[in-house]
C-alpha positions in Angstrom: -18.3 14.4 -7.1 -16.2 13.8 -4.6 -14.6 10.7 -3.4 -15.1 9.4 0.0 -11.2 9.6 0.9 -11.3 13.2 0.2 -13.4 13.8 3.5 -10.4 11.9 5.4 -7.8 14.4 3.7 -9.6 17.2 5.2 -9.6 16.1 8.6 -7.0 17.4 11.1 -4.3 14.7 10.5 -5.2 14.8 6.7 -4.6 18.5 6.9 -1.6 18.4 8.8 0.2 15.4 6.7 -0.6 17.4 3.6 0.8 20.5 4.7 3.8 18.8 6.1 4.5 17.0 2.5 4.3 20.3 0.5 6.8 22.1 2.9 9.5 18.8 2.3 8.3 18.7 -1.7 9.1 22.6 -1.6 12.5 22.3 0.2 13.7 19.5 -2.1 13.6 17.3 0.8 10.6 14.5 -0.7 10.2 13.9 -4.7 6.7 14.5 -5.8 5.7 10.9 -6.4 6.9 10.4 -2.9 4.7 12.4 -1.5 1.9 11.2 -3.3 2.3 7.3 -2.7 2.4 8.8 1.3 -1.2 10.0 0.4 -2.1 7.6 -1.3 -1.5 5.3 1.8 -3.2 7.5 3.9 -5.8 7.2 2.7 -6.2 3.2 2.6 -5.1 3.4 6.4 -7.8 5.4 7.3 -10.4 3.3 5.7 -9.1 0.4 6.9 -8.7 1.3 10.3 -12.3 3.3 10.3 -14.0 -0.2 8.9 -12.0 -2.6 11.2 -10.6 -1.0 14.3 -13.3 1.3 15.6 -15.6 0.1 17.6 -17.0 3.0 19.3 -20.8 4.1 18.6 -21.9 7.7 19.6 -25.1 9.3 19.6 -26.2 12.8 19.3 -29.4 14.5 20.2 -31.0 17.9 20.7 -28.8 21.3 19.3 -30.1 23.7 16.2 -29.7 22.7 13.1 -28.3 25.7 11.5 -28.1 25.1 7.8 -27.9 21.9 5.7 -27.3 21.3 2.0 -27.7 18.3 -0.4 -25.3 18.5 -3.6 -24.1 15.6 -5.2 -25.7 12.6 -3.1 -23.7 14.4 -0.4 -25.5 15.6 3.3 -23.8 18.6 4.6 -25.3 19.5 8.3 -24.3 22.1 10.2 -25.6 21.8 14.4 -24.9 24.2 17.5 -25.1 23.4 21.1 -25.5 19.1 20.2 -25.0 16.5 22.8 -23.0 13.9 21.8 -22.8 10.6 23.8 -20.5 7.6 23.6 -20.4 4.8 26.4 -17.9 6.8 28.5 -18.6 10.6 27.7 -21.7 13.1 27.2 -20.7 16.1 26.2 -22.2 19.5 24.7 -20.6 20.8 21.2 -21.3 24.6 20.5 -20.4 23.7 17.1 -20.8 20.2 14.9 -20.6 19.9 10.9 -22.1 16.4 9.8 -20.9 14.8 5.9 -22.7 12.1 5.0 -22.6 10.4 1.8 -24.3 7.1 -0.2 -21.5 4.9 -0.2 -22.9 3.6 -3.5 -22.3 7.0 -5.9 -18.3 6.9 -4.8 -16.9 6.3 -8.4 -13.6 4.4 -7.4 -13.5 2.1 -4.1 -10.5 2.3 -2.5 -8.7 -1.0 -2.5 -8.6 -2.6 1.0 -5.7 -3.3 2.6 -4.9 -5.3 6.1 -2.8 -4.4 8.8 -0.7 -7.1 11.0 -3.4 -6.8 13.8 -5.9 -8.2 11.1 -3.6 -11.0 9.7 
C-alpha cells in the first residue's frame, strides 16, 4: 500500500524537486544520501505545514463523476466540469482527480516536526 507522503511526492512541487535531485545526483553535483535526506524532509514539511498552517476549507459540488476506484483502502475519483468554492473563489474545473485515504491503514506515521512559526 502506499504511504500517505507518496501522494505529496506526486504533486507538482514533489515532482519537480524530484526531478531536479536526479539531474544534480546524475551530474555528480548531490551524493545519493543527500538527495534522499532532501526527500525525506519534504516530506515532514509538507505534513507539517498541511496539519498546521492551512486553514482554508473548500467545497465542491455538481460535475460528472467520471470513473472511481477503491484498491487498497485508497478512494480514487475522477470529476469533470466541478465547482469548487473556498471563502474567496468559485470556480468551475473541467477536470478534478480526488485521493482519499483512511489515515488509519498508513503503515509508518511520519514523525512530526515543528517549524519556528509553531515554537
Amino acid at each position: 500500500m502506499a504511504e500517505a507522503i507518496d501522494l505529496y511526492r506526486q504533486s507538482v512541487i514533489g515532482v519537480a524537486l524530484i526531478e531536479t535531485l536526479n539531474e544534480m545526483v546524475a551530474s555528480g553535483a548531490l551524493s545519493p544520501e543527500l538527495a534522499m535526506a532532501v526527500v525525506m524532509q519534504f516530506d515532514k514539511s509538507m505534513c507539517h505545514a498541511l496539519d498546521k498552517h492551512v486553514e482554508s476549507r473548500a467545497t465542491f459540488k455538481g460535475g460528472n463523476l467520471r470513473t472511481y476506484r477503491y484498491c487498497d483502502s485508497i478512494w480514487t475519483l475522477n470529476l469533470r466540469n466541478t465547482t469548487f468554492m473556498n471563502e474567496e473563489i468559485e470556480t468551475v474545473l473541467p477536470m478534478v482527480k480526488i485521493v482519499a485515504y483512511d489515515m488509519r491503514m498508513i503503515e509508518e506515521p511520519v514523525e512530526p516536526i515543528t517549524c519556528q512559526q509553531c515554537q
